[in-house]
PyMOL commands that place a pseudoatom at each C-alpha (Angstrom):
pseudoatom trace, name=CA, resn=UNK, resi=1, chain=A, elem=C, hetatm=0, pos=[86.274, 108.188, 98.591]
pseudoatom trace, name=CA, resn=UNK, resi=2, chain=A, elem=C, hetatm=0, pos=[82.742, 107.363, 98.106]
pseudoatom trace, name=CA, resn=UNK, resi=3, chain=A, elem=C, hetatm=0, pos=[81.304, 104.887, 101.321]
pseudoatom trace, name=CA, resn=UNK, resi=4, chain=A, elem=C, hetatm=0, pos=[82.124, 100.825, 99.774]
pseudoatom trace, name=CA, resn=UNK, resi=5, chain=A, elem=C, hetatm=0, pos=[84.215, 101.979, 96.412]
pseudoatom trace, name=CA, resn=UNK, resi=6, chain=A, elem=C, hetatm=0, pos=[87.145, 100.743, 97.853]
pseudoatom trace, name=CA, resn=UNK, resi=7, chain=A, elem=C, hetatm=0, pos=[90.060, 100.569, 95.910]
pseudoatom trace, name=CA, resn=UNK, resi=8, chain=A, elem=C, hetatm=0, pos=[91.974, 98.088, 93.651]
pseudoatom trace, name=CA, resn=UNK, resi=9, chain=A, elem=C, hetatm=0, pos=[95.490, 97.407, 93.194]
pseudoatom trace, name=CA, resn=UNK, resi=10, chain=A, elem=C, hetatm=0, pos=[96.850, 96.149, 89.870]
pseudoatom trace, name=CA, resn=UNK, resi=11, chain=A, elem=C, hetatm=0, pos=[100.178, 93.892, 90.639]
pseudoatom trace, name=CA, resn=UNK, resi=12, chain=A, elem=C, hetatm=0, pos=[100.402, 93.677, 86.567]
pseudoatom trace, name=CA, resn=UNK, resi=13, chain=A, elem=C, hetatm=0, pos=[100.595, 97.611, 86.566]
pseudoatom trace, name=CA, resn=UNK, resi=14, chain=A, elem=C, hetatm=0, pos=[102.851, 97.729, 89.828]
pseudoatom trace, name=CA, resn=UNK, resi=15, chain=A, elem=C, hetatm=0, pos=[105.230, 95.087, 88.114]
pseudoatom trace, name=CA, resn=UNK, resi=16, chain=A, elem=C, hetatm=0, pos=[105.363, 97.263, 85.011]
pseudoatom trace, name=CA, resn=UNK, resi=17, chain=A, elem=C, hetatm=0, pos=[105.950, 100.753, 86.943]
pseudoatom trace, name=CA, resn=UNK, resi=18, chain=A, elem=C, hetatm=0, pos=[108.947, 98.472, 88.571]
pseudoatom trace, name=CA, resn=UNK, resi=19, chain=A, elem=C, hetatm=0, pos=[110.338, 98.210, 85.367]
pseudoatom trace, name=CA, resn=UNK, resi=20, chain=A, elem=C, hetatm=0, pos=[110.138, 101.936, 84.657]
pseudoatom trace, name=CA, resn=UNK, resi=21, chain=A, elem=C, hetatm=0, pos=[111.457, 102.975, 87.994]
pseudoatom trace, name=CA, resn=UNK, resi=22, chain=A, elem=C, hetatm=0, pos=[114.564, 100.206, 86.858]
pseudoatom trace, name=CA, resn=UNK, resi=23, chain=A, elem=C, hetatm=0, pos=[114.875, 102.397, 83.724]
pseudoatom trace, name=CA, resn=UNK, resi=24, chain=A, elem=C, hetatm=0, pos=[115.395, 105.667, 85.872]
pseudoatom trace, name=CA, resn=UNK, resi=25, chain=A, elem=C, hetatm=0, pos=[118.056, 103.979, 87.635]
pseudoatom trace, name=CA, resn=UNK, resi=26, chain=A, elem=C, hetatm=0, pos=[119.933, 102.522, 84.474]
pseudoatom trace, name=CA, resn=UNK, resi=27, chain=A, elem=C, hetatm=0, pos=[119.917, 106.212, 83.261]
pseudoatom trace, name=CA, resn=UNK, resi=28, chain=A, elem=C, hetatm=0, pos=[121.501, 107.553, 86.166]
pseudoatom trace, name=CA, resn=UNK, resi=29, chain=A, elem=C, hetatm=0, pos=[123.860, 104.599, 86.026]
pseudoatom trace, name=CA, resn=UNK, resi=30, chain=A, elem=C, hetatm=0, pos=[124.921, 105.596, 82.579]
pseudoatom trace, name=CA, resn=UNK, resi=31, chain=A, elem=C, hetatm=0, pos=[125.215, 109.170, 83.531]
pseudoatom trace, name=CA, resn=UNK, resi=32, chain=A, elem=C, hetatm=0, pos=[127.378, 107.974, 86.495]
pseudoatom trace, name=CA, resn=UNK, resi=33, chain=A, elem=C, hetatm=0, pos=[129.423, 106.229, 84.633]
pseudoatom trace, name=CA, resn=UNK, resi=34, chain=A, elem=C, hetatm=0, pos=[129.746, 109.006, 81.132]
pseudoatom trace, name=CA, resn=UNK, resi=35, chain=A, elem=C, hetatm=0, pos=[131.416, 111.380, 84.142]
pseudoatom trace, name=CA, resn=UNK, resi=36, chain=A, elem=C, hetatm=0, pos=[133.625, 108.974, 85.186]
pseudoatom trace, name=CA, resn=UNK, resi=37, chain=A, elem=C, hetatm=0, pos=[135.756, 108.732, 82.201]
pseudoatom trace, name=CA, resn=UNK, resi=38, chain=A, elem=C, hetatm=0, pos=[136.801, 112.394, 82.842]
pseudoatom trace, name=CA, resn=UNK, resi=39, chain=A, elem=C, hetatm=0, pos=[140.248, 113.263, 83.474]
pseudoatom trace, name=CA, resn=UNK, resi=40, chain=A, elem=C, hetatm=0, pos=[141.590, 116.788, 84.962]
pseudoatom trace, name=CA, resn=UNK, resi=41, chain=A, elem=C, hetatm=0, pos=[144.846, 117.285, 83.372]
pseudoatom trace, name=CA, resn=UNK, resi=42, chain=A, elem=C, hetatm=0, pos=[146.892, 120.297, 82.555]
pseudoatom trace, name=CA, resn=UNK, resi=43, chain=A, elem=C, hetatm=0, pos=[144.906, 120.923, 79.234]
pseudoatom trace, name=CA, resn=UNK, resi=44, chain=A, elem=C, hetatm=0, pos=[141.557, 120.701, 80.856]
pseudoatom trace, name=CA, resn=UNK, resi=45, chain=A, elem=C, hetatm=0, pos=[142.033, 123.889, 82.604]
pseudoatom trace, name=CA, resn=UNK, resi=46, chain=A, elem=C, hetatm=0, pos=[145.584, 125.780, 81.349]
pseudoatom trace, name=CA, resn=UNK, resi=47, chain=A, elem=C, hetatm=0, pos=[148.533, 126.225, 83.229]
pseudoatom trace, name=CA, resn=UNK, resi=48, chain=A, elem=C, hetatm=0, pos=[147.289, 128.434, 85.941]
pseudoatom trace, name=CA, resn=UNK, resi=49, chain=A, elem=C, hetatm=0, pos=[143.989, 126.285, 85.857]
pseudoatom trace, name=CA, resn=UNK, resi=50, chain=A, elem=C, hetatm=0, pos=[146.200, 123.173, 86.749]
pseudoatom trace, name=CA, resn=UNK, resi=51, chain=A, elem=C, hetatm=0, pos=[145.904, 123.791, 90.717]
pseudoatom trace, name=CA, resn=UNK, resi=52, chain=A, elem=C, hetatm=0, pos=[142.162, 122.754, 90.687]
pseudoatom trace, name=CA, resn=UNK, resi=53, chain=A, elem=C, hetatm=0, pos=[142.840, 119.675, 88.402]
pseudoatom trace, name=CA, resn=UNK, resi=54, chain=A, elem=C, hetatm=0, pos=[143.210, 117.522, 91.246]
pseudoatom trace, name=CA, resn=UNK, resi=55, chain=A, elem=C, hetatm=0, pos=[140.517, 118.864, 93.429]
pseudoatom trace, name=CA, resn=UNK, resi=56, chain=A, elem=C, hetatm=0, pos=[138.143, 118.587, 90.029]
pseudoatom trace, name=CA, resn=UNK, resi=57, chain=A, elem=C, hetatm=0, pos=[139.161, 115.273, 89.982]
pseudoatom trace, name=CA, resn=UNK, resi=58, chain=A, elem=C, hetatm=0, pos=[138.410, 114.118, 93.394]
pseudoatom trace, name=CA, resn=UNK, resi=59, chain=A, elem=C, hetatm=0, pos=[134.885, 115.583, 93.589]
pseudoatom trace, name=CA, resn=UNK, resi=60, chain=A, elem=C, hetatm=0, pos=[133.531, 114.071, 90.140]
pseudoatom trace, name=CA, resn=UNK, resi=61, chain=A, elem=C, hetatm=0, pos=[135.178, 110.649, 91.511]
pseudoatom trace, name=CA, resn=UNK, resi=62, chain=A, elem=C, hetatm=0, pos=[132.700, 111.146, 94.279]
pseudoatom trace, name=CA, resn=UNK, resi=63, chain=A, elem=C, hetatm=0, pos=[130.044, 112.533, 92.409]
pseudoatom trace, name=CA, resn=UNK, resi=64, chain=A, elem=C, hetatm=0, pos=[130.489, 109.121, 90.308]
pseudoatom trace, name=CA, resn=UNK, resi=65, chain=A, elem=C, hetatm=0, pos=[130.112, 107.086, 93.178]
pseudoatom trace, name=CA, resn=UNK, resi=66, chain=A, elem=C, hetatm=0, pos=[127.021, 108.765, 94.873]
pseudoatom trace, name=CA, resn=UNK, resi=67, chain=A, elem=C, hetatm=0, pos=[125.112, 108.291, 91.516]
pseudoatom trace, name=CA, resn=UNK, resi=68, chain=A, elem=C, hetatm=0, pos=[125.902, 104.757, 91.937]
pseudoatom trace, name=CA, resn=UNK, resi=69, chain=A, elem=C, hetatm=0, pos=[124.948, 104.800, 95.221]
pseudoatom trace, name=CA, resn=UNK, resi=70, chain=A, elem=C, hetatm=0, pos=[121.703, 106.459, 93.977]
pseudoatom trace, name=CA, resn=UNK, resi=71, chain=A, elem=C, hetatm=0, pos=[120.821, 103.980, 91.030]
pseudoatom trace, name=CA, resn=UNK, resi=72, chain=A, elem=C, hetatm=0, pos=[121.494, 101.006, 93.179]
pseudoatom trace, name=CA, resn=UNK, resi=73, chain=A, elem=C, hetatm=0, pos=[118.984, 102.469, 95.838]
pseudoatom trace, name=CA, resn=UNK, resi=74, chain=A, elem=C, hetatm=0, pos=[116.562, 103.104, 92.440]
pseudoatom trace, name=CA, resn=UNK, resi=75, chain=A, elem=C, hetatm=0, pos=[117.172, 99.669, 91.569]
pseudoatom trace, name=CA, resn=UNK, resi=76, chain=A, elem=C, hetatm=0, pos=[116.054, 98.364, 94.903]
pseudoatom trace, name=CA, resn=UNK, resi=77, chain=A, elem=C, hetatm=0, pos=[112.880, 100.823, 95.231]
pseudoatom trace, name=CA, resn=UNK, resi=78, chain=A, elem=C, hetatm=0, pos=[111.916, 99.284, 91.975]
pseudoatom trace, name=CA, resn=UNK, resi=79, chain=A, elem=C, hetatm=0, pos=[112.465, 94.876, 93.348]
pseudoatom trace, name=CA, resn=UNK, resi=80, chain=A, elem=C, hetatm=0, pos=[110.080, 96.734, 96.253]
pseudoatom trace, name=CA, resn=UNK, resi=81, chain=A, elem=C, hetatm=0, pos=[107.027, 98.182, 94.319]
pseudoatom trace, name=CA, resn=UNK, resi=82, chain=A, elem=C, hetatm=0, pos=[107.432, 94.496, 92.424]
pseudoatom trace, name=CA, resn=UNK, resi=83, chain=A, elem=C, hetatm=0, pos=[107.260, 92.817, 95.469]
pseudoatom trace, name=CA, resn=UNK, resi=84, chain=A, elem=C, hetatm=0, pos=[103.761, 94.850, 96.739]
pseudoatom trace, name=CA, resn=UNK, resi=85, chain=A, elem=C, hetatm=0, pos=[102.339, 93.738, 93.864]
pseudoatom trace, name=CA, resn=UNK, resi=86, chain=A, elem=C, hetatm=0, pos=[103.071, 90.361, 94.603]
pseudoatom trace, name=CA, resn=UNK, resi=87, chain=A, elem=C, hetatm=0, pos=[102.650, 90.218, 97.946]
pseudoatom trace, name=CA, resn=UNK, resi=88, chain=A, elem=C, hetatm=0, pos=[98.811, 92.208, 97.180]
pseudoatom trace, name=CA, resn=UNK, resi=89, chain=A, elem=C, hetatm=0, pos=[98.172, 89.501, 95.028]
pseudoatom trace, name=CA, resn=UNK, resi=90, chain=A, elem=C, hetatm=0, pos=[99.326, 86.495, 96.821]
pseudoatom trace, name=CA, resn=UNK, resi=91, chain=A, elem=C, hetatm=0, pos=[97.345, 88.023, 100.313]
pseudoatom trace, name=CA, resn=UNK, resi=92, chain=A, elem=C, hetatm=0, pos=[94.147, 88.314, 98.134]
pseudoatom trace, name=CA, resn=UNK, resi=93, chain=A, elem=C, hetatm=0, pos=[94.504, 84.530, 96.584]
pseudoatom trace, name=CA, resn=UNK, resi=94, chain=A, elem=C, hetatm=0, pos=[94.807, 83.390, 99.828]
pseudoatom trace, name=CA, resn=UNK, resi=95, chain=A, elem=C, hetatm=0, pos=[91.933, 85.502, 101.309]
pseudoatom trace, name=CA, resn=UNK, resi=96, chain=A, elem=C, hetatm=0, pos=[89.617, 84.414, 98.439]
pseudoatom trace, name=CA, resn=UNK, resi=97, chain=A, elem=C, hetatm=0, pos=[90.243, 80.501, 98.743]
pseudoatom trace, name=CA, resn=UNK, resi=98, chain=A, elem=C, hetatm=0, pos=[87.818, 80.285, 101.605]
pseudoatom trace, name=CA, resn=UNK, resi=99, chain=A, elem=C, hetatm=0, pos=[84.877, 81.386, 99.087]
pseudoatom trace, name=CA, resn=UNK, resi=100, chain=A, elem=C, hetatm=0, pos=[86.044, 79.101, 96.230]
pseudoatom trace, name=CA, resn=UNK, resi=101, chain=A, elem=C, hetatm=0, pos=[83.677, 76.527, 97.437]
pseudoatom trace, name=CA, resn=UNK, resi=102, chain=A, elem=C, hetatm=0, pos=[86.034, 73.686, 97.239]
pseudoatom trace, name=CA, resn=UNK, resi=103, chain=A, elem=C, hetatm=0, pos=[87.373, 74.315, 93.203]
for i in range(1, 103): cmd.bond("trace and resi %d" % i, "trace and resi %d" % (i + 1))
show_as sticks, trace
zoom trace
């Protein structure tokens, strides 16, 4: 960085990559929950196939749940980058009122 370039923080465009990063997690919601309306029954996997029906079942419960997990943590990485640009905007307001001359 070039000596007294600085740099420059957009809340607007921080606000509005919040709302993308909330998009990410509603797709991995929706994936989360598309795999867990599966069921592991006899004609998923044959006869002889049947023994793992269970198991099958059990793991892509959990898998179901860790998505979740994950969009809920994407969903609350998102309210964070929000909240920078807020908080970068409401520290500069307040740093610049001293130079307002009394408007």
């Amino acid at each position: 960085m070039a000596p007294g370039k600085g740099y420059t923080v957009r809340p607007g465009e921080l606000a509005q990559h919040g709302g993308t990063v909330d998009g990410i997690a509603e797709r991995i919601r929706g994936a989360a929950e598309k795999g867990g309306g599966f069921t592991f029954g006899i004609d998923t996997f044959g006869i002889v196939g049947q023994l793992f029906a269970g198991d099958a079942q059990r793991v892509s419960q959990e898998a179901v749940r860790e998505m979740n997990d994950f969009a809920g943590d994407i969903r609350d990485l998102a309210g964070c980058v929000r909240q920078a640009g807020q908080l970068y905007q409401t520290s500069d307001d307040a740093l610049a009122q001293p130079f307002k001359g009394g408007e």
